[in-house]
C-alpha positions in Angstrom: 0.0 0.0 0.0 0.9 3.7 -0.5 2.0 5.7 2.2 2.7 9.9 2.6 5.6 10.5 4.6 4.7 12.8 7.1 7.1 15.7 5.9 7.5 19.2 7.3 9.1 20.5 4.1 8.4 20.1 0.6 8.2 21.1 -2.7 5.5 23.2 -4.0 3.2 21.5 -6.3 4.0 21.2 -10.0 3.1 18.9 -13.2 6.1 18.4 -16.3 8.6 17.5 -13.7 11.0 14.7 -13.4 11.6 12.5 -10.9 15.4 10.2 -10.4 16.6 7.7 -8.8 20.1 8.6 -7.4 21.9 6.6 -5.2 19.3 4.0 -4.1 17.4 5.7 -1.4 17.2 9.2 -2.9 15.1 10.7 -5.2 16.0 13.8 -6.6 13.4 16.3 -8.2 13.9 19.1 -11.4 12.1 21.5 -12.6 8.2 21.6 -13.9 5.9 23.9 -14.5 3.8 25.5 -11.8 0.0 26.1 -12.9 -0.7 28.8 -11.0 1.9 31.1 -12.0 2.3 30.0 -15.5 6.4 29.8 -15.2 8.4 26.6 -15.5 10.7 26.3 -12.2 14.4 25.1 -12.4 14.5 24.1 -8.5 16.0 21.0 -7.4 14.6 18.9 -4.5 16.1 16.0 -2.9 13.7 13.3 -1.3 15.7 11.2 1.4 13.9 7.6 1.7 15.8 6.6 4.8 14.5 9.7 6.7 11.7 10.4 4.6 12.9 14.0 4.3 12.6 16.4 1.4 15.1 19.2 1.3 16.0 22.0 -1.2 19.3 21.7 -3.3 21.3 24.8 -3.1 23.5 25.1 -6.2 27.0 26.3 -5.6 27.7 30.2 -5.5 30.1 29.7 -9.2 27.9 26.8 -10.7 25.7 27.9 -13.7 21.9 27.2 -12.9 20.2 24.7 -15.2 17.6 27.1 -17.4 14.0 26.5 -16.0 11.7 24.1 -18.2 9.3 21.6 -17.7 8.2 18.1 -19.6 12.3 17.7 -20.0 13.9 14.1 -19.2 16.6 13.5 -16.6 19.0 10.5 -15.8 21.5 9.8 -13.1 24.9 8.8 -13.4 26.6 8.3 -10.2 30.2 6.3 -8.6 30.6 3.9 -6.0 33.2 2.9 -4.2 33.9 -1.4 -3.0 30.9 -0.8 -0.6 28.9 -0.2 -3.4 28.3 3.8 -0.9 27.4 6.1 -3.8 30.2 8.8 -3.9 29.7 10.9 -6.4 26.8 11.4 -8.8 25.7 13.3 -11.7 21.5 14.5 -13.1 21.9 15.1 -16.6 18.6 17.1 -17.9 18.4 17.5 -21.5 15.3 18.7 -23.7 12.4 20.3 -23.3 9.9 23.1 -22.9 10.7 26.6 -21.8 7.8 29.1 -20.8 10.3 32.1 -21.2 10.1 31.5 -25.0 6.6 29.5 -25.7 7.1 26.8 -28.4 10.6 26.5 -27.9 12.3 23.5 -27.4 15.8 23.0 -25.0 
């Protein structure tokens, strides 16, 4: 059966999203397209399955942000190390649509 996770944080709501698997017990969400302000987003979320936590992901101060889009694709590429403890890992979002520029594609 399906159960909520009773959170205290969490992203708003959203549809053209994606969701990824990262590191087995994470889930990490991108962008989307909020109805109710007409603007795709470009946040990232991070859902934590051990603690059943969400949390914002901050992007470093000299990183380039991804542009914001919604109904995009994402995959995960990560490392592990002989423990099979995920190290390092990578969300690669390509495509898409863009509400800055209706019609265009990423």
């Amino acid at each position: 059966s399906w159960i909520k996770p009773n959170t205290k944080v969490e992203p708003p709501v959203r549809i053209g999203h994606t969701m990824t698997t990262l590191c087995e017990t994470r889930v990490v969400l991108f962008g989307g397209w909020d109805s109710l302000t007409n603007v795709d987003k470009n946040d990232t979320w991070m859902f934590d399955g051990v603690t059943e936590t969400w949390s914002q992901v901050k992007l470093l101060a000299n990183s380039n942000s991804i542009p914001p889009r919604s109904s995009h694709s994402a995959v995960s590429a990560h490392q592990e190390d002989n423990s099979c403890i995920c190290k390092e890992s990578l969300l690669v979002v390509p495509g898409g649509l863009t509400s800055f520029n209706p019609g265009t594609t990423l």
